[in-house]
N, C-alpha and C positions, 0 to 999 in steps of 0.2 A: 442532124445525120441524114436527114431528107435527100443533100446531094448525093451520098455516095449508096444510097440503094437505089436511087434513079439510073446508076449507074451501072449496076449489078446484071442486067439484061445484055448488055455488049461484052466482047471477050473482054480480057484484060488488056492485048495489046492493041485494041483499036480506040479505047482511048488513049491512048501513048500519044500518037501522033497529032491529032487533032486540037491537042489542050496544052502540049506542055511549052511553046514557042514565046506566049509572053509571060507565062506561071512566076510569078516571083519566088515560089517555095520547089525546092525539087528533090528529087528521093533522094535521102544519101548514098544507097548503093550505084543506082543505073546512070544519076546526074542529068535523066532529061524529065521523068514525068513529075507530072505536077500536084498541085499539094494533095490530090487525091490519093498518091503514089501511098502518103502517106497512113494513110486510112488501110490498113488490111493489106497493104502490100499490091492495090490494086493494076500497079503497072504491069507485074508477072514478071519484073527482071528476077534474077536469081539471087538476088541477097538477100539477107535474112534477120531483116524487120519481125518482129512478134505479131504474132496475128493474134483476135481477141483483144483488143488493148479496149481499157475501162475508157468511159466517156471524160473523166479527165487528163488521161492520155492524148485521146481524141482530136482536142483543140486545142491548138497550137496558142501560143502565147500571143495573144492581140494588145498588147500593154506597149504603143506604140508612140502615143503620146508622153509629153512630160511630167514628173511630181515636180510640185513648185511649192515654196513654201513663200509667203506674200507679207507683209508690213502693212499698217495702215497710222503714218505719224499724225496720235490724235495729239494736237500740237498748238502752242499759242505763238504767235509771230513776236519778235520786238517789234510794236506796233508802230506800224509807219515808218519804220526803217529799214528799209532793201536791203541795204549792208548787214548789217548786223543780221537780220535774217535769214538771207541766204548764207551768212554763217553758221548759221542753229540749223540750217538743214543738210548743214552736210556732217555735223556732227552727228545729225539723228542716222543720216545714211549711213555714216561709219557704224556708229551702233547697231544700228537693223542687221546692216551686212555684216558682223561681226558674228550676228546669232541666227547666221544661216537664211535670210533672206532676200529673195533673187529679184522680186519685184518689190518696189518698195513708192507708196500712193502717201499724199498732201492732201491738205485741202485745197477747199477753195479759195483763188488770192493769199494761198497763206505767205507771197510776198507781194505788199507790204502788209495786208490784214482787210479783214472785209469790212465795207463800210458802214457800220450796223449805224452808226448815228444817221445814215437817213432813215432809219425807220421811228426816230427818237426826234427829231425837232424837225421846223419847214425849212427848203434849204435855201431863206435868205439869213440863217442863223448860220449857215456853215462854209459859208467862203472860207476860212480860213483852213478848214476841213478838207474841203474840196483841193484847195491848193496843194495842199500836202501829201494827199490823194495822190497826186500828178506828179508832184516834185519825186516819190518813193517810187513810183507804177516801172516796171521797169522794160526795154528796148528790148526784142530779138530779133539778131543777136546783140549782147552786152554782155558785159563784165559780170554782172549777177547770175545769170544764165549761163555762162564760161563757168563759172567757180560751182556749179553743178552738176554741169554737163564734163569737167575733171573728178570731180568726186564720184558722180556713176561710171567713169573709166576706170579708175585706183582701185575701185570695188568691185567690178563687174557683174554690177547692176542694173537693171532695167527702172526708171525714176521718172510716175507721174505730178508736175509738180503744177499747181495752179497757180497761176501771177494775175497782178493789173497789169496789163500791158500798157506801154505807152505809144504814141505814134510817132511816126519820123516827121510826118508832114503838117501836125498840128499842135502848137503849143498845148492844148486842152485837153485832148481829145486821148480819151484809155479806154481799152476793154478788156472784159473779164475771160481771161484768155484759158487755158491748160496747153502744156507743152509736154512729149512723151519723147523722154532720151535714152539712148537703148546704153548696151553695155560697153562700148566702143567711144561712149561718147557723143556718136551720132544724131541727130534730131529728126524723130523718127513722125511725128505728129505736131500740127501746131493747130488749136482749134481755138477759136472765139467765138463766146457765147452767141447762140442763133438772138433772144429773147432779152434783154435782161427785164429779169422779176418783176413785177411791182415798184417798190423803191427803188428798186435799183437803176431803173428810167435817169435817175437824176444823178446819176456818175457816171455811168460805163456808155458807149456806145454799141448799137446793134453788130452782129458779128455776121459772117458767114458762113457757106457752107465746105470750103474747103476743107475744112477739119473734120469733117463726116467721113473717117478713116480708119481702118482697123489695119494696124501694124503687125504682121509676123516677125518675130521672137524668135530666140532660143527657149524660151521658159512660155512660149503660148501665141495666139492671136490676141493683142490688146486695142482695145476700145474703151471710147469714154464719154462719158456727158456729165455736163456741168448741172448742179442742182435741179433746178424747176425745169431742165429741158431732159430729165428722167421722165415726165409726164409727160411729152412729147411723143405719140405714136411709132408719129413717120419719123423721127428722129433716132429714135430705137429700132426700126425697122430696118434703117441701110446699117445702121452696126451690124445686127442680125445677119442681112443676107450678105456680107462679107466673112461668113463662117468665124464669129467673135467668139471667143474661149473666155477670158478677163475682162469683165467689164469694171471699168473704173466709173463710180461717181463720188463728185466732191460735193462739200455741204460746207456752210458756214456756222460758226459756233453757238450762234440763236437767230432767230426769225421770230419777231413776232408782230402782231399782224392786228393785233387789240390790245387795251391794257388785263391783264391778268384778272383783277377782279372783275370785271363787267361778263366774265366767262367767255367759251367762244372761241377762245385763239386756238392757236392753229398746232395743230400737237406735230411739230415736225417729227418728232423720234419716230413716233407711229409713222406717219407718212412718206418718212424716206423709209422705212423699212418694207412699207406694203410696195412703193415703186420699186426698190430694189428688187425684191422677190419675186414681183411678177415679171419685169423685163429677164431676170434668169431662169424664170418658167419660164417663157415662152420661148427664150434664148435658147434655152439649155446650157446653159453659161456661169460661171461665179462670178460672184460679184464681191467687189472692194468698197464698201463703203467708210469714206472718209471724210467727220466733221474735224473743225478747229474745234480748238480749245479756246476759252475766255478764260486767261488768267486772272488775276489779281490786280496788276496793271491796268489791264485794261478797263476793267472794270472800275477801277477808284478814279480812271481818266474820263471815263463818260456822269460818272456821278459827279465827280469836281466840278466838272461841268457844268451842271444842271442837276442837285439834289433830287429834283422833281421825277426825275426818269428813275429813280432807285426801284422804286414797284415795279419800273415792266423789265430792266435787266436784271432784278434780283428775280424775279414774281416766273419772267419764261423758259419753259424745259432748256435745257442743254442740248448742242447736239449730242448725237454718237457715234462711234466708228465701229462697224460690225462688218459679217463677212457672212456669205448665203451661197451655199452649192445650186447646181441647178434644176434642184425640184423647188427650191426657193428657202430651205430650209437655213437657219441660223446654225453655222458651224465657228470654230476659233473663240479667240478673245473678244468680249466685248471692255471697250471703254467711254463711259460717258463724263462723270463726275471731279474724274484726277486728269492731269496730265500725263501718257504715257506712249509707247509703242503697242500696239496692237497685232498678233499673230493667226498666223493660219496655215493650214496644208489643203494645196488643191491639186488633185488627183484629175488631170485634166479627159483622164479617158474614160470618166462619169459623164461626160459630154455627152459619149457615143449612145447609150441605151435611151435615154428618154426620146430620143428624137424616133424611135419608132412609134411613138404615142401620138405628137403632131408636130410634125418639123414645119415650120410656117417658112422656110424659106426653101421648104421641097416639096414633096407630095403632100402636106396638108395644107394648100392653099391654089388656090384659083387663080392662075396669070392671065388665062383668057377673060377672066370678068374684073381683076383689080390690075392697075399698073402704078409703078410711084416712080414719077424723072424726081432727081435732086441736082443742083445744080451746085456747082462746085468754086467757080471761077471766084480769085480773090477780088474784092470789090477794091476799085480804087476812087481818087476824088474824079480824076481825068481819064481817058482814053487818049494817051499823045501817038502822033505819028510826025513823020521827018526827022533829021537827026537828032540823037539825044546830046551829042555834044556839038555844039555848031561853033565855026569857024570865023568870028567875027576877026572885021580886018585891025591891021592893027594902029595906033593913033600916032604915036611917035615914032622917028630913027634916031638912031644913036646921036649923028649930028644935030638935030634938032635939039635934043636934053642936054647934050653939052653946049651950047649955045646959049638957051636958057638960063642955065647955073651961072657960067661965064657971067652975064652981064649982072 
């Protein structure tokens, strides 16, 4: 109320004119002064607004923002099958969107499936792995990506989904991508991983940074980062200063990083949860966290394999798919253990209040002593210049082939 006693010292008509020209809000009676008009009747026109109004009369309804209610499909892929998978995820989307959900998040690569066997044998054990890898990883755009990018149109849904990408220009050559299709069908984001992990070295290729992008929505600002590049600073930092509302990260369905008895490994549950919460602290942002699932499948496929690995995919935590407002706090469903859908409501104009605490991409941060360029440019193998389609001359005429044949 601090404005409108500041105000109290000038008539009433002279602030009329000074303020009310871009005022978004204006009195009902007079239709010019501005939203002060509304406070006590400060403009002095003659209509007959109540004076005295209680302090939640007072202020006006700032609930400007959207309610969104989100999905996070904790899900196990048909392993190593594109088809069939990007089939199961658009049943999951039908589903989600059936029970009221506008944004609707995947995992990581949940087509075709993450490659946990490299973290399970050396990879001159997994050519045949690798291959299959490749042969599943799928092209954007392609067919698997279509039969998606229709299903988040049908629903009109918003659908972050994580794939292996594959390349155009290299038989071999996939990364670990996330694709962000809006409700139109649209393809709103396409990012590949800056890093890959650890093992992951030995599948995917390094990505870019053109996916360093926060998409406006009907249902919010969405952003995303792929697992270990949630530990990533400055990775989370341009989301942030793109005013990010939704932050999507995807997980894969275990990590682990030692065998289970020697102690030691790596508590991913914990750890995606503390990276979650803190890039939505510092965000002021929710967050979608969304591991896969290890079904039954999958898992009697990497034992058949190799009995020997039973101890560390039986022996390492699960992921989980949880959801964090942005004081970082744990709201919705959580799922670890079963295969399911996972829910949430986020009240996007929770946004607004913390950032008086420290908005790191306003007034609580130093632009004259920190700067951060990202560079964005899609990397390609070549830089070509001159025509792309060139006119080579031509080798035969018609007389010439009939001639030939003839004899």
């Amino acid at each position: 109320m601090a404005m409108v006693s500041m105000f109290r010292a000038n008539s009433r008509r002279e602030i009329h004119n000074p303020l009310c020209a871009d005022a978004p809000w204006t009195c009902g009676a007079c239709k010019n002064a501005p939203l002060l008009a509304f406070f006590e009747h400060l403009c002095g026109c003659p209509g007959n607004y109540p004076v005295g109004l209680s302090n939640a009369q007072r202020v006006p309804d700032m609930s400007s923002l959207p309610r969104v209610k989100v999905a996070a499909a904790h899900a196990a892929p048909v392993l190593l099958d594109k088809t069939a998978t990007a089939e199961k995820a658009v049943s999951i989307i039908k589903e989600a969107a059936l029970h009221g959900a506008q944004v609707i998040a995947f995992p990581e690569t949940y087509i075709p499936a993450f490659p946990v066997w490299a973290a399970l044998w050396a990879p001159i054990y997994n050519h045949d792995l690798f291959e299959a890898m490749v042969e599943n990883s799928v092209y954007v755009p392609g067919p698997e990506v279509a039969l998606i990018a229709a299903a988040a149109k049908r629903f009109g849904v918003c659908v972050s989904m994580g794939i292996s990408e594959r390349s155009t220009v290299s038989a071999g050559c996939i990364w670990n991508s996330n694709i962000l299709i809006g409700e139109t069908g649209e393809l709103l984001n396409h990012h590949r991983k800056l890093v890959p992990t650890f093992y992951e070295k030995l599948v995917w290729a390094a990505g870019d940074g053109q996916g360093l992008r926060v998409a406006q929505t009907r249902f919010g600002r969405i952003g995303g980062l792929i697992c270990g590049e949630n530990t990533n600073p400055l990775a989370r930092f341009s989301l942030m200063a793109q005013a990010e509302q939704i932050h999507v990260s995807s997980w894969p369905p275990m990590w682990p990083t030692r065998k289970p008895s020697g102690g030691g490994n790596f508590d991913n549950v914990a750890a995606n949860r503390i990276r979650a919460s803190a890039h939505s602290f510092e965000a002021k942002a929710f967050g979608i966290i969304c591991a896969s699932f290890m079904d039954k499948a999958m898992r009697d496929f990497l034992v058949d394999r190799d009995p020997a690995v039973a101890e560390v995919v039986d022996g390492t935590p699960r992921g989980a798919s949880m959801f964090v407002d942005p004081t970082g706090t744990q709201i919705g469903d959580t799922l670890q253990n079963e295969e399911g859908i996972a829910y949430a409501e986020f009240d996007l104009n929770k946004c607004i209040e913390p950032k008086q605490f420290h908005d790191v991409v306003g007034y609580y941060n130093r632009f004259d002593v920190f700067s951060l360029g990202v560079e964005r440019r899609r990397h390609e193998p070549v830089a070509w210049s001159g025509p792309s389609d060139p006119q080579f001359p031509r080798l035969l005429d018609d007389e010439m082939t009939a001639g030939v044949l003839d004899e």
